[in-house]
ROLUM-910065 format. One record per residue (C-alpha): x, y, z; residue number from 1; residue in one letter. Coordinates in nm, 2 decimals. Example, Ala and Ser with C-alpha at 12.3 -4.5 7.8 and 13.67 -1.06 7.14 Angstrom:
px:1.23&py:-0.45&pz:0.78&num:1&residu:A
px:1.37&py:-0.11&pz:0.71&num:2&residu:S
//
This chain:
px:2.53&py:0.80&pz:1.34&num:1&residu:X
px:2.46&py:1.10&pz:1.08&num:2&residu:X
px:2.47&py:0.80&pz:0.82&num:3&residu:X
px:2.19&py:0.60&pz:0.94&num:4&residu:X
px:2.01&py:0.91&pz:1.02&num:5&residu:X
px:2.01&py:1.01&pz:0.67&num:6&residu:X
px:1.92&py:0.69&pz:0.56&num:7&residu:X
px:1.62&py:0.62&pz:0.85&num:8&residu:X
px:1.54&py:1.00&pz:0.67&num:9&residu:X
px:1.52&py:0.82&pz:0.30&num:10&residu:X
px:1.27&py:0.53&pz:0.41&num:11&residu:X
px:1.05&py:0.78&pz:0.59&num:12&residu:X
px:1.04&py:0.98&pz:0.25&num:13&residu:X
px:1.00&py:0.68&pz:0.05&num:14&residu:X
px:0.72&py:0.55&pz:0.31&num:15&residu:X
px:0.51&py:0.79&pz:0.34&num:16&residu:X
px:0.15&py:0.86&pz:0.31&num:17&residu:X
px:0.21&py:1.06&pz:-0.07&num:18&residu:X
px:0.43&py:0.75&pz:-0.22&num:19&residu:X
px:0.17&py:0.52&pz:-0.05&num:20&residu:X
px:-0.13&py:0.69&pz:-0.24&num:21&residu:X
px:0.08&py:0.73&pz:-0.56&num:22&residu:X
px:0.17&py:0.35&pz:-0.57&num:23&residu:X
px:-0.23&py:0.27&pz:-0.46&num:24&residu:X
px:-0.35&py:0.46&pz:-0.75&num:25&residu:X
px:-0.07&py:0.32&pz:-1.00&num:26&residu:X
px:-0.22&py:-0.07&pz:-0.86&num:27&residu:X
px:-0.56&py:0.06&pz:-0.93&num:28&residu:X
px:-0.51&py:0.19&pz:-1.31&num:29&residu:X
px:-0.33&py:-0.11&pz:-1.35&num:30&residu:X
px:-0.57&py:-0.34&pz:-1.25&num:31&residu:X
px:-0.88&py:-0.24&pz:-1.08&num:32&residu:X
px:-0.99&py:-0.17&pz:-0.73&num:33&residu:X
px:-0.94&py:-0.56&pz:-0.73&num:34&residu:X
px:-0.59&py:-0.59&pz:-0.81&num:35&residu:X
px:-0.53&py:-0.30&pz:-0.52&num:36&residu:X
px:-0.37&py:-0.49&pz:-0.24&num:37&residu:X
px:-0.14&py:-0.47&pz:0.09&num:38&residu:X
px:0.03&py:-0.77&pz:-0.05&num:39&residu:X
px:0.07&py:-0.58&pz:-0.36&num:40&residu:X
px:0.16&py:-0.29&pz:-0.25&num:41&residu:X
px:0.42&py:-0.38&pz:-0.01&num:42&residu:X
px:0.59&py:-0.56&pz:-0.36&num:43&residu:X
px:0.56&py:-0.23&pz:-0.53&num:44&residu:X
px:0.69&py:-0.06&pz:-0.23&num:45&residu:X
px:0.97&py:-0.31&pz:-0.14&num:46&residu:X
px:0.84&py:-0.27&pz:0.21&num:47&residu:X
px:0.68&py:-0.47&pz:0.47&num:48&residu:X
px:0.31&py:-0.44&pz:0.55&num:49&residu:X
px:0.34&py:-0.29&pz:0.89&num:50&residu:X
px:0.54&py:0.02&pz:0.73&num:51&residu:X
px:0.26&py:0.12&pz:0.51&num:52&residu:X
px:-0.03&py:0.03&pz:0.82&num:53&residu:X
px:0.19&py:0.30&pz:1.00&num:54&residu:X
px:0.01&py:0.55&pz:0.73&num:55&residu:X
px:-0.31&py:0.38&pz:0.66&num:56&residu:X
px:-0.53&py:0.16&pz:0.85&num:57&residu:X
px:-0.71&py:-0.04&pz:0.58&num:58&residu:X
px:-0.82&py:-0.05&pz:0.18&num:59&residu:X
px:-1.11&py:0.13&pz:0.27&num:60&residu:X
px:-0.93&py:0.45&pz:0.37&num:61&residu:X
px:-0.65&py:0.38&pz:0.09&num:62&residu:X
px:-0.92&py:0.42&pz:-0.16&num:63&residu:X
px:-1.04&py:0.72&pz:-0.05&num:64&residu:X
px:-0.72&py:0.86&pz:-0.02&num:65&residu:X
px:-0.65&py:0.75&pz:-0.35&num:66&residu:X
px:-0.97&py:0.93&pz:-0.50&num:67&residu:X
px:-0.88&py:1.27&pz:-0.28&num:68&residu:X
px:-0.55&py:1.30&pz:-0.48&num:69&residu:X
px:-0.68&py:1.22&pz:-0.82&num:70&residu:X
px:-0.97&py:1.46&pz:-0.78&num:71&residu:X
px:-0.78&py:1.72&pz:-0.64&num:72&residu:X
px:-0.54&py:1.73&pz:-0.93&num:73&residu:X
px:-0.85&py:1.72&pz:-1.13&num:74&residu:X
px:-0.97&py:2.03&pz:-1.03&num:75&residu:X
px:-0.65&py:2.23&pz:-1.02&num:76&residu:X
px:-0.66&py:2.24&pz:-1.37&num:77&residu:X
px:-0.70&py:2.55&pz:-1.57&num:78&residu:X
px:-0.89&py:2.66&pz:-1.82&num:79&residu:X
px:-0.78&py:2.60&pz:-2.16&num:80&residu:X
px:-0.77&py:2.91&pz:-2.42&num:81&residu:X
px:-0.93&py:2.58&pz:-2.64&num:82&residu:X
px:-1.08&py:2.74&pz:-3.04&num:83&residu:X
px:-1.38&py:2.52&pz:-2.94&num:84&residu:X
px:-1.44&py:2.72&pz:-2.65&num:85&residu:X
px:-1.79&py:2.91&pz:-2.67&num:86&residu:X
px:-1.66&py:3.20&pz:-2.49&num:87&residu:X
px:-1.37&py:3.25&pz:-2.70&num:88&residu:X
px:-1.30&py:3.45&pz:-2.95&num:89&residu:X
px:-1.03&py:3.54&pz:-3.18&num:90&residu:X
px:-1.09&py:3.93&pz:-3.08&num:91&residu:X
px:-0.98&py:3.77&pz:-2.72&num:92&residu:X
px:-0.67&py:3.94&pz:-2.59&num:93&residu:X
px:-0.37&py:3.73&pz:-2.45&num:94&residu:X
px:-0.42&py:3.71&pz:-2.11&num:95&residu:X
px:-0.79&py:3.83&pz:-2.05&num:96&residu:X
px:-0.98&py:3.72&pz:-1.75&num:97&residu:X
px:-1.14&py:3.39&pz:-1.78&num:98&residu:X
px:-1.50&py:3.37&pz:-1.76&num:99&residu:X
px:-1.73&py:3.15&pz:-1.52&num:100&residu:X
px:-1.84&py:2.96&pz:-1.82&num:101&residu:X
px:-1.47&py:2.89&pz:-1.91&num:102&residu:X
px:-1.40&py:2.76&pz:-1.52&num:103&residu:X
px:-1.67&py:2.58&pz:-1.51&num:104&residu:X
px:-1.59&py:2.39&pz:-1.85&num:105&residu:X
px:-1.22&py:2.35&pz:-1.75&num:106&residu:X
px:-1.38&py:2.17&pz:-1.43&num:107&residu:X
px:-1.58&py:1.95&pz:-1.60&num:108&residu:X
px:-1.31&py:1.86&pz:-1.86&num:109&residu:X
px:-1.04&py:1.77&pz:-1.59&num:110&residu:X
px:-1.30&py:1.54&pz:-1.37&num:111&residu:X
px:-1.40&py:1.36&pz:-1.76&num:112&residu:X
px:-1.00&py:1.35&pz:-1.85&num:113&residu:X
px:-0.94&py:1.19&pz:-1.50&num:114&residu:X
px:-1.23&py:0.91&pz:-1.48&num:115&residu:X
px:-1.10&py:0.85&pz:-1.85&num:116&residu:X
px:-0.78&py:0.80&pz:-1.76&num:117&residu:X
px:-0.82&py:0.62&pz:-1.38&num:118&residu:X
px:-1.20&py:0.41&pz:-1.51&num:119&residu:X
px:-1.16&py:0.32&pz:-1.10&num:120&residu:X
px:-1.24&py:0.62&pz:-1.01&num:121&residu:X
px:-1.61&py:0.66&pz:-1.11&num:122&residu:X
px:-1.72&py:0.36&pz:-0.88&num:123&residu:X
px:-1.53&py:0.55&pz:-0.65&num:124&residu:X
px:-1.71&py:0.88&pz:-0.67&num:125&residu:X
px:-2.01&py:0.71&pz:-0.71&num:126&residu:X
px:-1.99&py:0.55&pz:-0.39&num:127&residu:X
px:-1.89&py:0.86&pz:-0.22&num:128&residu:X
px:-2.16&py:1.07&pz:-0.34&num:129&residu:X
px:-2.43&py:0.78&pz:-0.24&num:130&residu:X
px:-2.25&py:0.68&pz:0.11&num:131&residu:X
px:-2.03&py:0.97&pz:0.27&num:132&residu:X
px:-2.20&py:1.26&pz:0.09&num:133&residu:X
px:-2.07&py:1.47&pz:0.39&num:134&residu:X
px:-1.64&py:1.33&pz:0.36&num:135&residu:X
px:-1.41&py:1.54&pz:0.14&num:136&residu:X
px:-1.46&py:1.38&pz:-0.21&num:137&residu:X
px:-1.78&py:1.51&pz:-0.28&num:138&residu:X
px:-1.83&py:1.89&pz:-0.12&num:139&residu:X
px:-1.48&py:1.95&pz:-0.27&num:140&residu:X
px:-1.64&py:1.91&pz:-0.61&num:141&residu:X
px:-1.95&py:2.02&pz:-0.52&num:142&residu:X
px:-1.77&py:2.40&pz:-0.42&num:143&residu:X
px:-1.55&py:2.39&pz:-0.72&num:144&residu:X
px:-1.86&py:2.39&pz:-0.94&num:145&residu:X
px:-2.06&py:2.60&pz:-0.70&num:146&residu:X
px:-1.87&py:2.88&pz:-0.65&num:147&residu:X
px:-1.85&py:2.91&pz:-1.02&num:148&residu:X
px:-2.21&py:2.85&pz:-1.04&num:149&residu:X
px:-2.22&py:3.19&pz:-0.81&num:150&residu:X
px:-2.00&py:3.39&pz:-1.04&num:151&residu:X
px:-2.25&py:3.32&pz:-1.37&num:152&residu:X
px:-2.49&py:3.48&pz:-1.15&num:153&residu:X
px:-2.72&py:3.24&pz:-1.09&num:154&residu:X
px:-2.97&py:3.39&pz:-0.80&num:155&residu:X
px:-2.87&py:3.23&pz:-0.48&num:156&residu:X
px:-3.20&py:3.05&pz:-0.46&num:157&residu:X
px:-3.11&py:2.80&pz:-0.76&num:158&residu:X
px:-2.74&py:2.74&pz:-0.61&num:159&residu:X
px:-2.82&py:2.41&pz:-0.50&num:160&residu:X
px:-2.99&py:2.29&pz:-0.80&num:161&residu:X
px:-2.80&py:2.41&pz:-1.04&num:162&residu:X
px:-2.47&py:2.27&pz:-0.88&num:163&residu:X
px:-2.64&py:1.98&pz:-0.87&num:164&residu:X
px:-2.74&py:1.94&pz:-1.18&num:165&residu:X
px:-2.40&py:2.00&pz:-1.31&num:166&residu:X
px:-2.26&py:1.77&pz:-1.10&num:167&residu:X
px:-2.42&py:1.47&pz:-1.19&num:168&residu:X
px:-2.42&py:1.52&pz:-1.55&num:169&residu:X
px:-2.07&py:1.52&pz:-1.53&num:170&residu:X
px:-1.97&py:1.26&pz:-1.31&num:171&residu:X
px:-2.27&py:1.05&pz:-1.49&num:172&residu:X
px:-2.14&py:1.17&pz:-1.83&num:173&residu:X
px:-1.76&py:1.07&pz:-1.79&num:174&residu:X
px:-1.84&py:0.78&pz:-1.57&num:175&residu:X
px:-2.09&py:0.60&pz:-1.83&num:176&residu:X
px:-1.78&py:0.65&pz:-2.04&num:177&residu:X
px:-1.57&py:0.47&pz:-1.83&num:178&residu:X
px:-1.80&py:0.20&pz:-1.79&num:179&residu:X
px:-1.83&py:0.16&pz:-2.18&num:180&residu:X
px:-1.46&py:0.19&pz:-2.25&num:181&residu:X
px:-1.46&py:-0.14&pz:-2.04&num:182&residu:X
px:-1.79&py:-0.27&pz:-2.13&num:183&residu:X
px:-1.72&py:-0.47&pz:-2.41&num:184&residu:X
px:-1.57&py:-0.80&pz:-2.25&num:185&residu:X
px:-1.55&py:-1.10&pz:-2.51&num:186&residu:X
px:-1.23&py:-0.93&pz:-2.59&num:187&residu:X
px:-1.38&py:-0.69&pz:-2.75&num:188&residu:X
px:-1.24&py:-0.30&pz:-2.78&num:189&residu:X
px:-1.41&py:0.00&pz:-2.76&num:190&residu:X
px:-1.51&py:0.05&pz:-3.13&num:191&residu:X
px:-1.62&py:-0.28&pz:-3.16&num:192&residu:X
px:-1.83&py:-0.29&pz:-2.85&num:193&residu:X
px:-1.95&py:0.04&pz:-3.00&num:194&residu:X
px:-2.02&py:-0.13&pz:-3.39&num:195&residu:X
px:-2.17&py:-0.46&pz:-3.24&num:196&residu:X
px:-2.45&py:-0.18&pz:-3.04&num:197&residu:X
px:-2.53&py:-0.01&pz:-3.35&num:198&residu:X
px:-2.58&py:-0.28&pz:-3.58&num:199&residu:X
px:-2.84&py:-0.41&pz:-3.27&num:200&residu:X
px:-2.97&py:-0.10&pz:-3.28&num:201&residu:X
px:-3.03&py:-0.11&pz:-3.61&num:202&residu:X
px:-3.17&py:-0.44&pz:-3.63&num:203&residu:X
px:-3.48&py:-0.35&pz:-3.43&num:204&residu:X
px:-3.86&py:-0.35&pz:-3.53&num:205&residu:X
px:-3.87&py:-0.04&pz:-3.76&num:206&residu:X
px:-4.25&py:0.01&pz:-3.63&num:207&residu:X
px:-4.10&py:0.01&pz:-3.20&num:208&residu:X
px:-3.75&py:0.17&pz:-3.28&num:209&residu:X
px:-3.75&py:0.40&pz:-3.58&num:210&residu:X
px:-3.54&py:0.68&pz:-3.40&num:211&residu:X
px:-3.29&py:0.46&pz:-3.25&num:212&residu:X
px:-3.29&py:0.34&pz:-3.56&num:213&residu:X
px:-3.24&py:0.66&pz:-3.69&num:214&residu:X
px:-2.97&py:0.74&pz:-3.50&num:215&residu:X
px:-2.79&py:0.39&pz:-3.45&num:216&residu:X
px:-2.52&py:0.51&pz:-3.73&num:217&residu:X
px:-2.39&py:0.79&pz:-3.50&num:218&residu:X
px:-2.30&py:0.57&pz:-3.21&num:219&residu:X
px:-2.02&py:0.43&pz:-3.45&num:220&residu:X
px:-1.70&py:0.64&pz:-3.42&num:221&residu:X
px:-1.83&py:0.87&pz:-3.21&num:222&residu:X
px:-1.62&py:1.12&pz:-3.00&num:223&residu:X
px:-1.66&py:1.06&pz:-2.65&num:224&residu:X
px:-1.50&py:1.42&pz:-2.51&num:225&residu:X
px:-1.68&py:1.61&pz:-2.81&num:226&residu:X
px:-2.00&py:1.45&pz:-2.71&num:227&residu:X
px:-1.94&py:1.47&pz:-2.34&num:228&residu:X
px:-1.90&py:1.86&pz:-2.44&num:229&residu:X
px:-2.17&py:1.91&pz:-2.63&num:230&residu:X
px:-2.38&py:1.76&pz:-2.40&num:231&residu:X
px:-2.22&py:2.00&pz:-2.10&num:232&residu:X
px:-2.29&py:2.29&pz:-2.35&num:233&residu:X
px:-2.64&py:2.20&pz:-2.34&num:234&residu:X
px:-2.69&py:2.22&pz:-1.99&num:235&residu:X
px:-2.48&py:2.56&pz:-1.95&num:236&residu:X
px:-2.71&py:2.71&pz:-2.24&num:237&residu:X
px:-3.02&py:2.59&pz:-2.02&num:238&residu:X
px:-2.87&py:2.74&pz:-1.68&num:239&residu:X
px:-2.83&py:3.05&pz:-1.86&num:240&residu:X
px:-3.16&py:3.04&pz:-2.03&num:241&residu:X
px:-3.37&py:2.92&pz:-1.72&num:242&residu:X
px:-3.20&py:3.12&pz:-1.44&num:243&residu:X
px:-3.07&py:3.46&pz:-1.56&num:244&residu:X
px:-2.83&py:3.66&pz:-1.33&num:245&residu:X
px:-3.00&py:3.86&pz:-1.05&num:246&residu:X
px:-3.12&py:4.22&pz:-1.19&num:247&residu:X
//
């Protein structure tokens, strides 16, 4: 009797709602919110449908499940003591406090590094944000950044906006990312998706398009994480510039 208690004990661990989410999201980085499944998952679960319906009662609430663990793990990380930090310094002792700026950065980077790495995800979060504002997905974000927001010292009466505003730069930011490191189709990569835009771009009526123009050269090897930073720099200079702490 102890026996098959231990081992009824084993298929509940390996059944359950955590290993369900974890296998969802494998499906999903491997092939799209497509390629996610019951009938695939019970194969990658060895397990029959009715175990995993025990835990979840359909794709919709599998996929938000799925985006709650991702962006939670997002948003636990820490900041980095990164040389291209702006608020560091080599005067900086080991250990010091980080700042709000530095939180608010590591934030940003963990929610870029995790719709870079899961491209899923920022249909996902877009859907959330548009649809179910009010579920768990999108306040959770929305007070990670906010309560940062707070500890720059942003006056209470531009909370909302400037929460906001860093909120959808960054989700726009990393998921436009996502969407061009898939864009290219044709079988076409990344750099050369990137090198057939330019050379477009550069192939436009001088007279209608002289900046793109212009600028059509940079698109070509570019950085995505650098740009998506220097872009996020841009906006934390303006915050800082526009709304100055509370006297």
């Amino acid at each position: 009797m102890a026996t098959r208690t231990r081992r009824s004990q084993r298929r509940t661990e390996a059944l359950s709602r955590e290993r369900i989410v974890e296998a969802a999201v494998e499906l999903l980085d491997a092939a799209g919110e497509g390629g996610l499944t019951f009938r695939a998952l019970t194969e990658r679960l060895a397990t029959g449908p009715g175990a995993i319906y025990w835990h979840v009662e359909n794709k919709d609430e599998l996929l938000g499940a799925a985006t709650e663990t991702v962006v939670a793990a997002a948003l636990a990380v820490e900041p980095a003591r990164a040389p291209d930090s702006p608020t560091e310094t080599p005067d900086s002792p080991a250990g010091a406090p980080d700042s709000p700026r530095d939180e608010i950065r590591a934030v940003a980077l963990g929610l870029f590094e995790a719709i870079d790495e899961h491209p899923w995800l920022a249909t996902q979060l877009a859907t959330h944000l548009s649809r179910s504002p009010w579920g768990s997905v999108a306040p959770r974000i929305f007070e990670s950044l906010g309560r940062r927001v707070r500890a720059l010292g942003v006056p209470e009466g531009s909370w909302f906006v400037v929460t906001s505003a860093l909120m959808h730069y960054i989700l726009g930011a990393a998921g436009q990312n996502a969407a061009n490191a898939r864009a290219g189709g044709g079988g076409l990569d990344r750099d050369e998706f990137l090198d057939a835009t330019a050379t477009a771009w550069e192939e436009l009526d001088p007279d209608d398009y002289a900046f793109t123009r212009a600028v059509a050269y940079q698109m070509r090897g570019h950085d995505d994480r650098e740009q998506f930073l220097a872009g996020f720099d841009l906006v934390l200079t303006g915050i800082a510039a526009t709304h100055p702490p509370d006297a």
